[in-house]
N, C-alpha and C positions, 0 to 999 in steps of 0.2 A: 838543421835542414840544409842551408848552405854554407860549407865553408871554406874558404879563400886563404889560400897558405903562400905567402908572398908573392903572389901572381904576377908576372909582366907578360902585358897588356899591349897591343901593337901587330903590324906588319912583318916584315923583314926587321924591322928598329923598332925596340921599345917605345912606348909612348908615355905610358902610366904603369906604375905597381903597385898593387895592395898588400899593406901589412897583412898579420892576422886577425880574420873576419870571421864572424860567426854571425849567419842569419838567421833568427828563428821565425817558423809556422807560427799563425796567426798578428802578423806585423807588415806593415805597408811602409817599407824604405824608401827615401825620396832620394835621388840623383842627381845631382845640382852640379855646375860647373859652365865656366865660359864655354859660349859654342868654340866649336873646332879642338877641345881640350881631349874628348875621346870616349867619349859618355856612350857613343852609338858603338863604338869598336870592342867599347867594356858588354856591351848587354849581348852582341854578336859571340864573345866570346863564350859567352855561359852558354848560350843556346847551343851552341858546336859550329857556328860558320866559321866563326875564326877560332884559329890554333891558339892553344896556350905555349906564349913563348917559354916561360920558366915557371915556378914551384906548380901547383896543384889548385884544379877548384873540385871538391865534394861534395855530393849529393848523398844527403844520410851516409855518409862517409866512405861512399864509393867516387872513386874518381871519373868526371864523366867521357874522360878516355876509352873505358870500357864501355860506354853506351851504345846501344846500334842509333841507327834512326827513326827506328819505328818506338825504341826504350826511349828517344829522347822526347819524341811528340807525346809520349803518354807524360810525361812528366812536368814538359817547361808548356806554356803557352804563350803566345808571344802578341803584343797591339801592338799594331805601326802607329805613324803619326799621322796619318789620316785616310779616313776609307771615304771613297768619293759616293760609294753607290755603283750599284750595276743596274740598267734599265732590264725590266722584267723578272729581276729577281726580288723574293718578297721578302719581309724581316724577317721571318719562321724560316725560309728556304735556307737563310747567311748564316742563323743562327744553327742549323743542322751540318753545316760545313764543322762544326767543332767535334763532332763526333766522327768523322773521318779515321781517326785513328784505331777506331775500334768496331765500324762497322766492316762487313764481308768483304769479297773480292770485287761485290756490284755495288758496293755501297748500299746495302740495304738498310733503313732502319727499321727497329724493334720498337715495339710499345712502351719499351722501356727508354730508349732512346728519344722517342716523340715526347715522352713526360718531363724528363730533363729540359728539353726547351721548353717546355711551359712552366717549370719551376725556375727556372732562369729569368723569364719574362717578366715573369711573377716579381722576381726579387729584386728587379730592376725597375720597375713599372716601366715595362713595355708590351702587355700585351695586348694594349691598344693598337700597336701597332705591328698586327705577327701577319696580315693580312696584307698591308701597305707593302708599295716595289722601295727597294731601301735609297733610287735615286728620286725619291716623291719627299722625302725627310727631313727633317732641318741635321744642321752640322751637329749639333749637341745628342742629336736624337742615334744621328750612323755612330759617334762613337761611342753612346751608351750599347748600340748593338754589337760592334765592335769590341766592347770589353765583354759582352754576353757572350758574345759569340765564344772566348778565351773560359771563362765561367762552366760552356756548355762541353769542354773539351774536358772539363773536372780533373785537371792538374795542380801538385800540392803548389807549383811555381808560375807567378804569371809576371812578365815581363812589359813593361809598358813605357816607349819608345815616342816620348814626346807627347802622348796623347791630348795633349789639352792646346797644342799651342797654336789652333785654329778657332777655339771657343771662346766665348765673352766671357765676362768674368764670373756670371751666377753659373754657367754649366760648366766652369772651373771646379767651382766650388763643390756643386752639386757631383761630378765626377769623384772627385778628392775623398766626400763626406761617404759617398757609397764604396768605396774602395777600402774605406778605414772599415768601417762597416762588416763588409762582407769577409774580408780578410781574418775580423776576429771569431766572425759566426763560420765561418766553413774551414779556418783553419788554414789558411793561405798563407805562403809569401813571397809577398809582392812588391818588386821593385819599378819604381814610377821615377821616369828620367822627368825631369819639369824643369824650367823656368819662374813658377810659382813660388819664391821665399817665401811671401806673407804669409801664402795660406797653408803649407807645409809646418810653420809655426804657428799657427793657429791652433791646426788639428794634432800639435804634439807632433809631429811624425820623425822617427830618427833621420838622420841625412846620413849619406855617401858622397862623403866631399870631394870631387877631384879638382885638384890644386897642384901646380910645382912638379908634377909629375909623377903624383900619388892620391890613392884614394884612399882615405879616413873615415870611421863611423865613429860618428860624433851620437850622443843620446840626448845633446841641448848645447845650442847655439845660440846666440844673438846676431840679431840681422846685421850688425856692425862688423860681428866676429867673422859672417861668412863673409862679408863683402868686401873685408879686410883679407882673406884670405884667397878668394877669388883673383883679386887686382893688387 
């Protein structure tokens, strides 16, 4: 799905480079590294905000050099690290922003369109909440809609940018578990930048170590090994 040919990673100056990396569909990668290491620079890179300094990353083994912008929204989908809520916007309305990419010139949606967010909702259990304004919501609840929202854009890549690091520890978890989750039923993959060691080792999930000025995928750690390697 993705793969990563000794990339350097950075501004003007290198910051990190990744070996060779091969990501496959249906697997949820966790992103781990001291803050300021480059973790946000690394996930900007794939999506196309930032330039690839040196080697290549591949998407089904096109480089996504060649992507337009419109090739790359259908493809990547991206979660910030926190969505505050918009007054008067409802869950259903947020959650239809992810189909933007495929709706008309007015943004029209189709029937077919409308049903994806409610299989989204569905698969999230949120469709308790498709009626509610998304700044009426608890924190756990906007970024379950928030990753719905990523869901409803139905790209093989979804990107997630710190998401948990405003949530208590059960909608940690409960994010983490739906993620593992959905990624092997619908065939995703997905890289989750976190701060969460424990629970990343918990749920098995491979890591992307950035350390020393390189990213590694590790497929089994010890909390000792990362934190050895971290500091």
């Amino acid at each position: 799905m993705i793969q990563l040919n000794q990339v350097g990673i950075g501004y003007q100056k290198e910051i990190l480079r990744t070996n060779d990396i091969f990501l496959e569909s249906g697997k949820v990668y966790a992103l781990v590294g001291r803050n300021g290491i480059g973790k946000s620079t690394f996930i900007q890179t794939i999506i196309g905000q930032q330039i690839v300094l040196s080697g290549d990353i591949l998407i089904d083994q096109r480089s996504i050099s060649t992507f337009s912008s419109k090739e790359l929204s259908e493809t990547i989908a991206l979660v910030e690290t926190r969505f505050e809520g918009v007054e008067y916007l409802t869950v259903k309305d947020y959650l239809a922003l992810g189909r933007a990419p495929f709706t008309d010139a007015y943004g029209r949606m189709t029937s077919v369109d409308w049903e994806i967010v409610q299989k989204t909702a569905a698969d999230l259990s949120i469709g308790h909440l498709l009626e509610k304004n998304t700044d009426c919501i608890s924190d756990g609840e906007r970024q379950l809609c928030a990753v719905g929202r990523a869901f409803v854009q139905e790209t093989p890549i979804i990107l997630l940018d710190e998401p948990t690091a405003f949530l208590d520890y059960i909608n940690r978890n409960k994010l983490l578990e739906i993620l593992v989750a959905l990624a092997s039923k619908k065939n995703k993959c997905i890289i989750l930048s976190t701060h969460d060691i424990d629970l990343c080792l918990d749920q098995a999930v491979p890591l992307l170590l950035a350390s020393s000025g390189k990213i590694e995928l590790f497929s089994s750690l010890s909390k000792d090994e990362i934190l050895n390697a971290m500091y």
